[in-house]
TIRO-2110 file (N, C-alpha, C; in Angstrom, 1 decimal):
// TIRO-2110
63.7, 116.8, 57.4, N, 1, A
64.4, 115.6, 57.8, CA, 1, A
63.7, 114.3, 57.4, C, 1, A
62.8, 114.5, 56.4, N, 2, A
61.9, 113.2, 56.1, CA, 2, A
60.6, 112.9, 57.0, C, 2, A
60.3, 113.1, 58.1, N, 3, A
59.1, 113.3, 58.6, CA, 3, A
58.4, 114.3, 58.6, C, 3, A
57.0, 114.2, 59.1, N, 4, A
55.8, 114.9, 58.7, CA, 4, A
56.1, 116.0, 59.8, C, 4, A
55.8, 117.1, 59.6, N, 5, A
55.8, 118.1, 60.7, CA, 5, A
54.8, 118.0, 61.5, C, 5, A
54.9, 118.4, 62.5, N, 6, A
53.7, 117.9, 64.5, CA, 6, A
53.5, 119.1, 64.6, C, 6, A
54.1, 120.5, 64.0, N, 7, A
53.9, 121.6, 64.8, CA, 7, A
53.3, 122.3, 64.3, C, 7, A
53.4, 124.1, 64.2, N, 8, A
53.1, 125.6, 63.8, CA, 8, A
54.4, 125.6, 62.9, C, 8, A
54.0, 126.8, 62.2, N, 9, A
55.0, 127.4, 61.1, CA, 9, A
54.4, 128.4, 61.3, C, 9, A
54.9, 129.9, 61.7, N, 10, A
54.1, 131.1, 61.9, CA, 10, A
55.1, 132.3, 60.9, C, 10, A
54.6, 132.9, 59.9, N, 11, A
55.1, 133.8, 59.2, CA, 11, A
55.4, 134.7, 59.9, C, 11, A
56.4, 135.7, 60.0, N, 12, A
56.8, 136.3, 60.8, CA, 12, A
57.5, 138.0, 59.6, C, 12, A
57.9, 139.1, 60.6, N, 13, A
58.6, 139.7, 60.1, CA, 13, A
60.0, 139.6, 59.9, C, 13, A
61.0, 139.9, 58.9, N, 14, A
62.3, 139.8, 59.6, CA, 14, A
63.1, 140.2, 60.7, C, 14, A
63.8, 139.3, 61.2, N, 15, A
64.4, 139.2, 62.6, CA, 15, A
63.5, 139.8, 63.8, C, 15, A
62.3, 139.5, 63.9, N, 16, A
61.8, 139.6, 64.6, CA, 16, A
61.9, 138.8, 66.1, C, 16, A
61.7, 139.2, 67.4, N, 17, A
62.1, 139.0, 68.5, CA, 17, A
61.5, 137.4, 69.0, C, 17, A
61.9, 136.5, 69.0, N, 18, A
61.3, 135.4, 69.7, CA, 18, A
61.6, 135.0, 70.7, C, 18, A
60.1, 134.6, 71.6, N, 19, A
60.2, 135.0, 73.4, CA, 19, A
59.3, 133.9, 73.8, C, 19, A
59.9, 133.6, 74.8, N, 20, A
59.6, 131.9, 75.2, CA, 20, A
58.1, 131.9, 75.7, C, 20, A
57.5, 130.6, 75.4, N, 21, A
55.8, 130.6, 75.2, CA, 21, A
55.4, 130.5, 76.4, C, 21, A
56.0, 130.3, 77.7, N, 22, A
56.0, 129.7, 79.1, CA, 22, A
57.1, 129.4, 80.0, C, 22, A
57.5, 129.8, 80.4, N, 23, A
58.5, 129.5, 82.1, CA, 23, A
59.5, 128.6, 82.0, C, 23, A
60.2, 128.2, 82.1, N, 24, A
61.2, 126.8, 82.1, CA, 24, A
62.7, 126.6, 82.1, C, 24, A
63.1, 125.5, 81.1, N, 25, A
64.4, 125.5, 81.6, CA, 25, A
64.8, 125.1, 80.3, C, 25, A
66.0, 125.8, 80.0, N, 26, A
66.4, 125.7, 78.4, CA, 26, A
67.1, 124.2, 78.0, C, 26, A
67.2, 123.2, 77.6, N, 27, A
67.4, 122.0, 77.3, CA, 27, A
68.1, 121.7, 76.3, C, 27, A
67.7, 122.8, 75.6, N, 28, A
68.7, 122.7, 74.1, CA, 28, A
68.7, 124.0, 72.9, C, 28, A
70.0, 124.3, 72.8, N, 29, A
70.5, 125.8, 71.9, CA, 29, A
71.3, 125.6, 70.8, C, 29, A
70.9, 125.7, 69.2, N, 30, A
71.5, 125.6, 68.4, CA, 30, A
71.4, 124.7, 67.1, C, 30, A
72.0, 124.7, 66.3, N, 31, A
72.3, 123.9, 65.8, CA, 31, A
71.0, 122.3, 65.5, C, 31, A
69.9, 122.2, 65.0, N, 32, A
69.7, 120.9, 64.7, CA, 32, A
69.3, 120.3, 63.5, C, 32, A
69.8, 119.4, 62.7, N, 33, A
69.9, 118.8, 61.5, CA, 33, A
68.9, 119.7, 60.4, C, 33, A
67.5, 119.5, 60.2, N, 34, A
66.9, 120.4, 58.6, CA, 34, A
66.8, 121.6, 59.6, C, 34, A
66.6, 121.7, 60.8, N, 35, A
66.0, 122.6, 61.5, CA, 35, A
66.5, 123.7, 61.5, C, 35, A
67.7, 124.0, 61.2, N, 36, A
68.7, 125.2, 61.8, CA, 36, A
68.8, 125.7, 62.9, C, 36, A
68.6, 126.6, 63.8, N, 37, A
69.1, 127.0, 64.8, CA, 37, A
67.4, 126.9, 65.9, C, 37, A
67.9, 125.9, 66.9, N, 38, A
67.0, 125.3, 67.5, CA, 38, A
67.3, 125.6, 68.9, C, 38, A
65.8, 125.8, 70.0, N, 39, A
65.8, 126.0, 71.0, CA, 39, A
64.6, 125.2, 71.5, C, 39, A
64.8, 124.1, 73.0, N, 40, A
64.0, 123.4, 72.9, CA, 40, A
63.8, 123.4, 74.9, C, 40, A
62.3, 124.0, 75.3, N, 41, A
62.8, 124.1, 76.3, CA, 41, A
61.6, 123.4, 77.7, C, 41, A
62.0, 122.8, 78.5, N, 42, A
61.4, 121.7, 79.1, CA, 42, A
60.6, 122.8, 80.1, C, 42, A
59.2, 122.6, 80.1, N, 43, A
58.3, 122.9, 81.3, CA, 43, A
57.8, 121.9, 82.6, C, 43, A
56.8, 122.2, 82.7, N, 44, A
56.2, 121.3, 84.0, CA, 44, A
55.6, 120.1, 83.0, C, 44, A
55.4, 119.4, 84.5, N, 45, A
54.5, 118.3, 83.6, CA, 45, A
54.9, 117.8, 82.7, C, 45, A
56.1, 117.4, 82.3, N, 46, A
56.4, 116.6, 81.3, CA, 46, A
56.4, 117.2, 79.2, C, 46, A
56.0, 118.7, 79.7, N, 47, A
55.9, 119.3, 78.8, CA, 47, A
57.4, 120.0, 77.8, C, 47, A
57.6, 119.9, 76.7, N, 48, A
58.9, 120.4, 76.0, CA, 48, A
58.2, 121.6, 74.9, C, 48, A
58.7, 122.6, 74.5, N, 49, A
59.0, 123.2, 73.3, CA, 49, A
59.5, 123.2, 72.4, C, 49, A
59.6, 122.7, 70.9, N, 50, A
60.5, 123.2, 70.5, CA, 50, A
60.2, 124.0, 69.3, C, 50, A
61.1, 125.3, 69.1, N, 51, A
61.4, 126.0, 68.6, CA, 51, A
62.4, 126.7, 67.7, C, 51, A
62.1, 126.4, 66.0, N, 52, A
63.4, 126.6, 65.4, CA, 52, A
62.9, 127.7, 64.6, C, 52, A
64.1, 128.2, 64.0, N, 53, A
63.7, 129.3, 62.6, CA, 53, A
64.6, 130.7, 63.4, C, 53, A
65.5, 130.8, 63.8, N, 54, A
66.2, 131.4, 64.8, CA, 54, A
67.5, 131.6, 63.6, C, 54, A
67.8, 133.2, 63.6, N, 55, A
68.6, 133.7, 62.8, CA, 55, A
69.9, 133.7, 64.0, C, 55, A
69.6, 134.6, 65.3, N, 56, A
70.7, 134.2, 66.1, CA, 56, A
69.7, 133.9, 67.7, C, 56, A
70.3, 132.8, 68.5, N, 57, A
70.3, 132.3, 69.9, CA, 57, A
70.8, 132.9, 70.9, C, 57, A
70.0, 133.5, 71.5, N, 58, A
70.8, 134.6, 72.6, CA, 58, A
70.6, 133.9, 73.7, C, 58, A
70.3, 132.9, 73.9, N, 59, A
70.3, 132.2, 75.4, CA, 59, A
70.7, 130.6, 75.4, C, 59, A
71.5, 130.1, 76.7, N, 60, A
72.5, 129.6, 76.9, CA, 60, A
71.7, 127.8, 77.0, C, 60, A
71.9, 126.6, 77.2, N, 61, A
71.4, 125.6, 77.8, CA, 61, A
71.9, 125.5, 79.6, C, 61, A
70.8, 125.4, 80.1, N, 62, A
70.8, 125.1, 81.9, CA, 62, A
69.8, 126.6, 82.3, C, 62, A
69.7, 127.5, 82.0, N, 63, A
69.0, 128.2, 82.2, CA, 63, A
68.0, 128.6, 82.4, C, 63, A
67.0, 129.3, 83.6, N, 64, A
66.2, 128.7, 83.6, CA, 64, A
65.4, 130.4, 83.2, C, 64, A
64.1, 130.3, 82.6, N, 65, A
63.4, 131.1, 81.7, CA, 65, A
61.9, 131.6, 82.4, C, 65, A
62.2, 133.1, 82.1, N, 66, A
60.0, 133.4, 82.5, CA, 66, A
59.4, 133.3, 81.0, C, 66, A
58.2, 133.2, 81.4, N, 67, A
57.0, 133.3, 80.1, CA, 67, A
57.9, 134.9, 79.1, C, 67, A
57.6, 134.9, 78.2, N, 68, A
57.7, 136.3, 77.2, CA, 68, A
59.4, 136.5, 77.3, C, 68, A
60.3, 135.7, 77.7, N, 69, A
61.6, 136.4, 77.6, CA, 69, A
62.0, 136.1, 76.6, C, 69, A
63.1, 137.1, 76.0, N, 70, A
63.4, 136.5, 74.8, CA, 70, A
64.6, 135.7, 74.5, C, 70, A
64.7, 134.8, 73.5, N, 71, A
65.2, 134.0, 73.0, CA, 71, A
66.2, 134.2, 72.3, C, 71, A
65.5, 134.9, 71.2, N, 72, A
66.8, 135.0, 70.2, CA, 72, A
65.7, 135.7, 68.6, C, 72, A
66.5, 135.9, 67.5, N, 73, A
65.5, 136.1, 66.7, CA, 73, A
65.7, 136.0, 65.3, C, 73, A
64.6, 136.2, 64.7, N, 74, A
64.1, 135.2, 63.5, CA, 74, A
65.4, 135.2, 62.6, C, 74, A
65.4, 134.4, 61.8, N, 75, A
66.3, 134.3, 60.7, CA, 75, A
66.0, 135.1, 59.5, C, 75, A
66.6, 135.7, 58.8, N, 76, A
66.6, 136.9, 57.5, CA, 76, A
65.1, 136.2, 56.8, C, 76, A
65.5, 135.2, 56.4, N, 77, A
64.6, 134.6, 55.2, CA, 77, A
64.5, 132.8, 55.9, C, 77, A
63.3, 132.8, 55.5, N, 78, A
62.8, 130.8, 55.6, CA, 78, A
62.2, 130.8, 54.4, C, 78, A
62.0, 129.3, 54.6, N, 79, A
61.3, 128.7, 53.7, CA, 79, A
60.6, 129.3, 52.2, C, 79, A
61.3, 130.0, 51.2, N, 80, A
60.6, 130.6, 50.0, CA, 80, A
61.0, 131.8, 50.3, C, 80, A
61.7, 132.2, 51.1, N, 81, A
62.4, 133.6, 51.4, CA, 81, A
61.6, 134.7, 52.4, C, 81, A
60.2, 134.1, 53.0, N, 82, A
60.0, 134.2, 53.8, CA, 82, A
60.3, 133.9, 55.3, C, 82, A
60.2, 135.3, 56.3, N, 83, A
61.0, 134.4, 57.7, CA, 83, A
60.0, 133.6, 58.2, C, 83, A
60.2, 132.3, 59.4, N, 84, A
59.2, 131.8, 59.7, CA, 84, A
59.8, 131.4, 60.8, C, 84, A
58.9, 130.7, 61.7, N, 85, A
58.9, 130.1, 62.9, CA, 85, A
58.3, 128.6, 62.9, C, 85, A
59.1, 127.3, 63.7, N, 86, A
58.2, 126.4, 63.8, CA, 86, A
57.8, 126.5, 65.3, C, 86, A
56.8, 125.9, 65.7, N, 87, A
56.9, 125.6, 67.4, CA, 87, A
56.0, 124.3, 67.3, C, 87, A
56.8, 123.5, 68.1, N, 88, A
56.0, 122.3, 68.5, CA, 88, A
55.8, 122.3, 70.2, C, 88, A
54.8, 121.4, 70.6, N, 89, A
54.6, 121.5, 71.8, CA, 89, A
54.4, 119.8, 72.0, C, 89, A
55.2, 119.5, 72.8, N, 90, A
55.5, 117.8, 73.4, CA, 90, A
54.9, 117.8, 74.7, C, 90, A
54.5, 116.3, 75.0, N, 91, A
54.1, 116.5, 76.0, CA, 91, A
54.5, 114.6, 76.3, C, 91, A
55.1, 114.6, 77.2, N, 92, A
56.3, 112.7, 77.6, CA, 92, A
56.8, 112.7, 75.8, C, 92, A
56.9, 113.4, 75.5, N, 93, A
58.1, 113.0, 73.6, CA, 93, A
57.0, 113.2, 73.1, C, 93, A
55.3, 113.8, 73.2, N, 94, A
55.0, 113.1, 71.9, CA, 94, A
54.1, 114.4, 71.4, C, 94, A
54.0, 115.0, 70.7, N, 95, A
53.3, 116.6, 70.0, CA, 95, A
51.8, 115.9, 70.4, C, 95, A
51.4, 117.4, 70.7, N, 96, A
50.1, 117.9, 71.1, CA, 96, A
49.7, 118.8, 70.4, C, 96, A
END
């Protein structure tokens, strides 16, 4: 989308299982601009996730989440035909 990335990119296998990094409440499912299929999910403290690279989203927005559950999972191929993952970690809007 024109800005510098804040986060991780973690190579992955295909469609492999992605499982929420910490406890919380799901805030946002789907769909976001370069990102593709995005899940972004609000902890304590002022803290957010987000997480794209999601082939399919198996969980809903309002819902609330334990550490390791899963999500949803990876997409066939990213970036060079490799699957991948981004995760960022926000903390009041701003990556840590």
């Amino acid at each position: 989308i024109g800005a510098q990335s804040e986060g991780l990119t973690i190579r992955t296998r295909d469609s492999a299982i992605i499982s929420a990094p910490a406890a919380g409440m799901i805030r946002f499912a789907g769909p976001f601009r370069n990102y593709g299929n995005m899940v972004i999910i609000e902890h304590q403290d002022g803290l957010h996730s987000l997480i794209a690279g999601f082939g399919s989203v198996d969980i809903s927005v309002g819902r609330k989440i334990s550490a390791g559950e899963p999500l949803g999972r990876v997409s066939g191929t990213g970036t060079g035909g490799t699957p991948r993952v981004y995760y960022e970690l926000r903390l009041n809007g701003k990556a840590v």
